[in-house]
N, C-alpha and C positions, 0 to 999 in steps of 0.2 A: 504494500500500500504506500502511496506518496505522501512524503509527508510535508507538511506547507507549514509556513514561520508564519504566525500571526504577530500582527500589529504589539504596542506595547500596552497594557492593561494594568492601569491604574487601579491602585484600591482604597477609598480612605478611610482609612485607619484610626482618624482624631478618636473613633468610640471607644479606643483602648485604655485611653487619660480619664473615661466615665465611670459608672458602680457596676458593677457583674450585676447588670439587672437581666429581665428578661431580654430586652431589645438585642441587649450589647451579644449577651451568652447567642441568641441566634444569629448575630452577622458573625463572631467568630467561627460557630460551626460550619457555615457558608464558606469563609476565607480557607479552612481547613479542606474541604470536601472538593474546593476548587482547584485547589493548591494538591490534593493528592488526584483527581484525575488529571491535571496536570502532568505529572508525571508520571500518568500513563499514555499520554500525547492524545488525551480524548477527543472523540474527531477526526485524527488523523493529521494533527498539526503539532508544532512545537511552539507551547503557552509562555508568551512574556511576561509574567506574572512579576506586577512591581505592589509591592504591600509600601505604604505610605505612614509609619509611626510616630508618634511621640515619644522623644526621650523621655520626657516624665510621664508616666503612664503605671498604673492599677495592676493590670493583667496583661501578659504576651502571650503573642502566638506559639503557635507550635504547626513551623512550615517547615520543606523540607524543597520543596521546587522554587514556590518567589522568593524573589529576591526584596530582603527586608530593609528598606533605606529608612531612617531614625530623622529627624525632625524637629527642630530647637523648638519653638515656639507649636508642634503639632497636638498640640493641648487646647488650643484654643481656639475660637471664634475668626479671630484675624486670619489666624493662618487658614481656615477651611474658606472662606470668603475670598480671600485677601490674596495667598501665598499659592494655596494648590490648584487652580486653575492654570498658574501659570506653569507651575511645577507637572501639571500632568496635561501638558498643551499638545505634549505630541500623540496623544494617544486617547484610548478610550477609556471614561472615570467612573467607577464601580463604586455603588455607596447604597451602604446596606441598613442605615440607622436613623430610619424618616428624614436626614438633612442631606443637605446637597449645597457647594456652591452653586450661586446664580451666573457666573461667567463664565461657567465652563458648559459648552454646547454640545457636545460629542459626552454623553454622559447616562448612564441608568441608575435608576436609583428606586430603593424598597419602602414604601409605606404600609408598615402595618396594617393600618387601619384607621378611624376620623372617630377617635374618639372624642378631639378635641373641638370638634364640631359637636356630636352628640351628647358630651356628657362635661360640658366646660367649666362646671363649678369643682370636678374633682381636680380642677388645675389652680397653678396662681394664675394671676390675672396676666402679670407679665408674659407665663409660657405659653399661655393659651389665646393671647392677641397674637404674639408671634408666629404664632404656627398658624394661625388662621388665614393670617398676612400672606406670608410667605411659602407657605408648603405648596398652595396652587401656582408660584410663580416659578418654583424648585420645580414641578411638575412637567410646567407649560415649556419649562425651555431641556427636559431629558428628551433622548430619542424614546426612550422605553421606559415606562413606571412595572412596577414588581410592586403583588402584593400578595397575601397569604391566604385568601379565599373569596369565593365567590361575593359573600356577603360583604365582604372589606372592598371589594370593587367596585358594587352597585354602591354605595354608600359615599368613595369618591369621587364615581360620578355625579350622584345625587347634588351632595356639595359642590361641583363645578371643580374638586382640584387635579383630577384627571378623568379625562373622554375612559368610556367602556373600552374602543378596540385600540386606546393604546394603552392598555394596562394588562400586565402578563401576569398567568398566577402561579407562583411555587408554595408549593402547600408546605410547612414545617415538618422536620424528620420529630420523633419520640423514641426512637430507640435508643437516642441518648442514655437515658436510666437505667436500661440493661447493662449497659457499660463496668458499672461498681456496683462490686461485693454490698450486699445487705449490712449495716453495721447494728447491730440489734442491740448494742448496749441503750440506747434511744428507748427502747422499749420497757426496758428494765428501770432506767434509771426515775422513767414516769410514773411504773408500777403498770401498766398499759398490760391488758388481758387481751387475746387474739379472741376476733368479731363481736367485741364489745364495746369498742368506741369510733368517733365519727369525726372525719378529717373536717376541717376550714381553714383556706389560708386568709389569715388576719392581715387586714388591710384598710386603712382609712380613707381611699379611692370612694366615691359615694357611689359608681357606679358598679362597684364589685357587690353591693346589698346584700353586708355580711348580717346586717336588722335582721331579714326577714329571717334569718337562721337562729340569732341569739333570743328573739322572741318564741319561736319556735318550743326552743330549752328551756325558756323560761315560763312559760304559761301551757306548753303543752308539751311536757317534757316525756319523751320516749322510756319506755319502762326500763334500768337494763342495757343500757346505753350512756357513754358519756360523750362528750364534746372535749378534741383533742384543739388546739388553734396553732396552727404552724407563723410562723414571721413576727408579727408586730406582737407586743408585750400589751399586760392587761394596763399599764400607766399610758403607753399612748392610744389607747384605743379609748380610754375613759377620758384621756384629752379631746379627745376629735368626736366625740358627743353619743361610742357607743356604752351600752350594760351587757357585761356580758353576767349569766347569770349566774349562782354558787356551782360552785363543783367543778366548772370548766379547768383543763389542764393546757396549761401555754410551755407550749416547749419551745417556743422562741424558734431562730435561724437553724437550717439546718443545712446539713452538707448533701451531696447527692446518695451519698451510701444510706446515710441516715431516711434520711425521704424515702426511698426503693424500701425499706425497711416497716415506717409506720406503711406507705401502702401494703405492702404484704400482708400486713397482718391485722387492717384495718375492717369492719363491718360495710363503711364506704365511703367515698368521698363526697363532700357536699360544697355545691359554686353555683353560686345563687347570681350573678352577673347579669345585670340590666341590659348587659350590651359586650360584646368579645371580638376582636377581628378573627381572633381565631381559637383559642381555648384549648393552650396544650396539658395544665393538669390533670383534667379529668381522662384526656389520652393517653398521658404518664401513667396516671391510675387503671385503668382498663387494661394497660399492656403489663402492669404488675399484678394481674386479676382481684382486683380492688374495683367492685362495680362504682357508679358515680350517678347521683342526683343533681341534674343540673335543671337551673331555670332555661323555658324555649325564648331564650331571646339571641339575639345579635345572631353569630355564626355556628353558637354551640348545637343546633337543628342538624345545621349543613355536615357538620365535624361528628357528632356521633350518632346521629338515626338515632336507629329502633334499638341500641346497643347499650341505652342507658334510662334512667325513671325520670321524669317529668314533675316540676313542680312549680308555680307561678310565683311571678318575683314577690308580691305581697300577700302569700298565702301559706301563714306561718304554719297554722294546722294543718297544712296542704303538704308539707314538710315533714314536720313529724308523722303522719301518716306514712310516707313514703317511706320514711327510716325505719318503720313499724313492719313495712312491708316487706323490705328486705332481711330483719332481724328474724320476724316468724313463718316466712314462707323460705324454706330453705331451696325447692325448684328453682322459684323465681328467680332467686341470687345466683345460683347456677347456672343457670340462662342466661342473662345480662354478665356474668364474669364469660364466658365460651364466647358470647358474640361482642363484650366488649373486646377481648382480644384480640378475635378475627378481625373486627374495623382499624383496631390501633397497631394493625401490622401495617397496615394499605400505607404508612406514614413513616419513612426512613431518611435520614439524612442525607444517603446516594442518592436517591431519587430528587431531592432537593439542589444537590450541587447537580446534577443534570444536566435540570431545568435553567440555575444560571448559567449555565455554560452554554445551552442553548440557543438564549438570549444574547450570549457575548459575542457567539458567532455570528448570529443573523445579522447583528449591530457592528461588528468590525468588520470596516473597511475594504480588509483582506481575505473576508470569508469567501473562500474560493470565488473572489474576483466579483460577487452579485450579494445580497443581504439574504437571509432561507427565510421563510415562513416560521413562524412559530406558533404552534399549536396549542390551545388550551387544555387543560388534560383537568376529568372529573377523580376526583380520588375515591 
């Protein structure tokens, strides 16, 4: 087979000077996935893979194909605006963390989702003008928008900040989690009884509607069941105006061992979200066979079907029944663990870098001499 040099492929990099949140952890799996079919010349070409860093930066890659060039000032605002458009002038600029320079024209870049349109008071005011401003104008001037599901698309377009057929979808991989050993001290150390208590990730986002869960516990509390809360502590959650109610157990931050861990051994997971661009827990949870109650809103429909139990964002007994349902019908939980499994396979990280690579081809230059079609693929 012939092998063809592609163009030089910019990536930036600035999200690595940010917090290991969700956004960042999925553009680095991206940078990874890219970077290792890379170097298996996927395509049929030899990948110029330039990774763009900050010196001072949180977390690094772990590449073994691009070449990683380091970045005085790539920590900041100036230099993604300012510095890397000109810095990646000869080539084509990868940006996988809702931002994008405006000057740079030869460029694709990934928005999650418009949350900040739908759910704007779970922002400051400052980030949430920002990005309303400017994300359509990041949009209007990519060749190609990247986002993570169907529903995160329609919703784009909805908002005016990117057209339907120019927005491509790569769905998020989950088999991240399989990756690390279960750490089951987690378990122990909470006193946690396997299918006796019920995952939340605690979070003061208004639109994650952790309410309708802790009323739920509170007024119509599941017989025989506890309430685990994964992330935020009971002092910021009672800052940010929620109650969560006695008995709840806050294990705070956890690592990925630990996480693969409480799902294991969890009754099931509960994500109550007004609104999702895409909603990888409860598919971390399902691929851990830990079934998952999720609220039918935003894209969590699209992402698990029939493979998980249904509850309405403000229908706390609606909740507790459901967690009832899976405690005393032991079929039903069987059922929903087998088929959540089977959906939260369809969703792997190879199949993600693919897709970007895909898109890099149809969009450079040099993709054997013409731009290919990129097709939308249902998961």
């Amino acid at each position: 087979m012939k092998v063809h040099m592609s163009e030089p492929i910019y990536i930036n990099g600035k999200f690595y000077a940010g917090k290991h949140n969700g956004v960042h952890r999925v553009a680095d799996r991206l940078v990874r996935e890219i970077d290792s079919l890379a170097a298996e010349e996927w395509g049929g070409r030899k990948w110029d893979l330039r990774l763009l860093i900050p010196k001072r930066r949180r977390f690094s890659p772990e590449v073994s194909t691009a070449r990683v060039i380091e970045q005085d000032m790539g920590h900041t605002q100036f230099w993604e605006q300012g510095i890397l458009p000109f810095a990646a002038s000869d080539g084509l600029l990868v940006n996988l963390a809702n931002l994008a320079p405006l000057l740079h024209r030869r460029k694709v870049m990934l928005i999650h989702d418009a949350q900040f349109f739908l759910s704007p008071e779970s922002y400051s005011l400052h980030f949430s003008v920002g990005y309303r401003v400017l994300t359509p104008i990041m949009a209007r001037t990519s060749l190609s928008v990247l986002t993570i599901s169907n529903y995160s698309r329609e919703m784009l377009a909805v908002f005016g900040i990117s057209a339907w057929d120019k927005t491509s979808l790569i769905f998020n991989g989950v088999d991240h989690i399989l990756e690390y050993a279960e750490k089951t001290d987690v378990i122990a150390r909470h006193g946690l009884k396997l299918g006796e208590y019920t995952i939340l990730f605690g979070s003061t986002a208004i639109y994650k509607n952790i309410d309708v869960v802790l009323k739920a516990f509170s007024r119509y509390a599941p017989s025989g069941v506890s309430l685990v809360i994964i992330g935020e502590g009971e002092e910021r959650l009672r800052a940010a105006g929620h109650v969560p109610p006695p008995g709840v157990i806050f294990v705070g931050r956890v690592n990925d061992g630990e996480l693969r861990a409480l799902y294991q051994s969890a009754l099931c997971l509960l994500f109550p979200s007004r609104t999702e661009g895409f909603g990888l827990p409860p598919l971390e949870a399902m691929l851990c066979s830990c079934p998952a109650i999720v609220a039918p809103a935003g894209a969590l429909p699209e992402m698990c079907r029939d493979a998980v139990l249904y509850a309405n964002v403000d229908d706390a007994e609606g909740w507790s029944a459901q967690i009832l349902a899976l405690k005393n019908n032991a079929a039903l939980r069987a059922e929903k663990i087998e088929r959540g499994r089977e959906r939260a396979l369809a969703f792997t990280w190879r199949k993600a870098g693919e897709g970007l690579m895909n898109v890099l081809l149809s969009q450079s230059s040099k993709a054997a001499g013409r731009a290919l079609p990129v097709k939308d693929k249902t998961a």
